[in-house]
C-alpha positions in Angstrom: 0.0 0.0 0.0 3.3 2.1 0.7 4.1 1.9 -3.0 1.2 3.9 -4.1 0.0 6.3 -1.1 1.9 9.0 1.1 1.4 10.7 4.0 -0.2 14.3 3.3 2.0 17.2 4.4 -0.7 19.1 6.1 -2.6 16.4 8.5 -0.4 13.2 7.9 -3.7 10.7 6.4 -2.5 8.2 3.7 -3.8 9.8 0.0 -2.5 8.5 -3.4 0.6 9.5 -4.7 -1.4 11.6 -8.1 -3.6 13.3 -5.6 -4.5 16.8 -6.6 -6.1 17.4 -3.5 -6.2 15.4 0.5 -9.6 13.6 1.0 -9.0 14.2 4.6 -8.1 17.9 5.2 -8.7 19.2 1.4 -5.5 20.4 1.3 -4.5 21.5 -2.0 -1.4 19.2 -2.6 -0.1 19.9 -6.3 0.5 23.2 -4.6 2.0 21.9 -1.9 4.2 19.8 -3.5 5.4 23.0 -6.0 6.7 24.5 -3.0 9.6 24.5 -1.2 8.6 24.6 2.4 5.9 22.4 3.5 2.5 23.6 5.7 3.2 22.9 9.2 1.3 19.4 10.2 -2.1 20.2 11.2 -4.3 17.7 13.7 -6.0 14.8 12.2 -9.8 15.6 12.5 -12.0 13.9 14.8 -14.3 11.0 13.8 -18.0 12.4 14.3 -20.4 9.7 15.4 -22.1 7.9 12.5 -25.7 8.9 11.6 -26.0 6.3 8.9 -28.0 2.9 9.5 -26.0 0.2 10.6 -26.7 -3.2 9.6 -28.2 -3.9 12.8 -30.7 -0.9 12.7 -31.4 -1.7 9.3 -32.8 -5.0 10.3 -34.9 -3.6 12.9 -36.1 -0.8 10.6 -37.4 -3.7 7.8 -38.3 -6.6 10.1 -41.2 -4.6 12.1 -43.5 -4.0 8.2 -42.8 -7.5 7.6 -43.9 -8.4 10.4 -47.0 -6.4 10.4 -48.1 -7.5 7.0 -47.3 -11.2 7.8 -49.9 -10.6 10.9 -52.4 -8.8 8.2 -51.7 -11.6 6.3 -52.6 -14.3 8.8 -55.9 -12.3 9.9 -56.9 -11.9 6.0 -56.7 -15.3 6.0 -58.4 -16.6 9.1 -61.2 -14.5 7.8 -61.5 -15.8 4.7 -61.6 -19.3 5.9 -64.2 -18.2 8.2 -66.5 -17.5 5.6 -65.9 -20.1 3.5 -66.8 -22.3 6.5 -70.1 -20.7 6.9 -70.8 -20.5 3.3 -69.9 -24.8 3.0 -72.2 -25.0 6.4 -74.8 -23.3 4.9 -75.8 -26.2 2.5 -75.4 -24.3 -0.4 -72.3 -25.8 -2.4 -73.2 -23.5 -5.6 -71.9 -20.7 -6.4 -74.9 -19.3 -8.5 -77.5 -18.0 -6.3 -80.7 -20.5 -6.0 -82.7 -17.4 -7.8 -80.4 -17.6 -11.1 -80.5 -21.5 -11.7 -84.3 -21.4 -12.5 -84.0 -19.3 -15.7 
């Protein structure tokens, strides 16, 4: 990794050797290298906290609609099969109504 990164003048992060600029400190280092005296070192910054998801929260965040619809799901159901076990109590097998098979 030595072979094609340096340490940047300015706050001392590893950057690519054709770097026009330091992803860390956005030092400007074609113009920094062009000179003759370096910038004096400056303090690497300090890690903020991440705000993105992690993987863990990103589970939580899709398991609780899955699991919603799974339990609307599973009521849809029980309903239906509720209603289809009137309908089959009922005596009536048919589908068309007793008033549209005498035509």
């Amino acid at each position: 990794m030595e072979a094609f990164h340096e340490k940047c003048p300015r706050c001392g992060a590893l950057v690519h050797k054709v770097a026009g600029r330091c992803k860390h400190c956005k030092a400007d280092l074609v113009a920094i290298r062009g000179s003759s005296e370096a910038l004096p070192p400056r303090a690497a910054p300090q890690a903020e906290p991440s705000k993105k998801f992690t993987k863990t929260s990103a589970k939580r965040t899709t398991r609780l609609p899955l699991a919603i619809a799974a339990l609307l799901a599973l009521i849809a159901g029980m309903g239906i099969g509720a209603l289809a076990e009137r309908f089959l109590a009922s005596g009536n097998r048919s589908v068309i109504p007793s008033s549209a098979r005498g035509r």
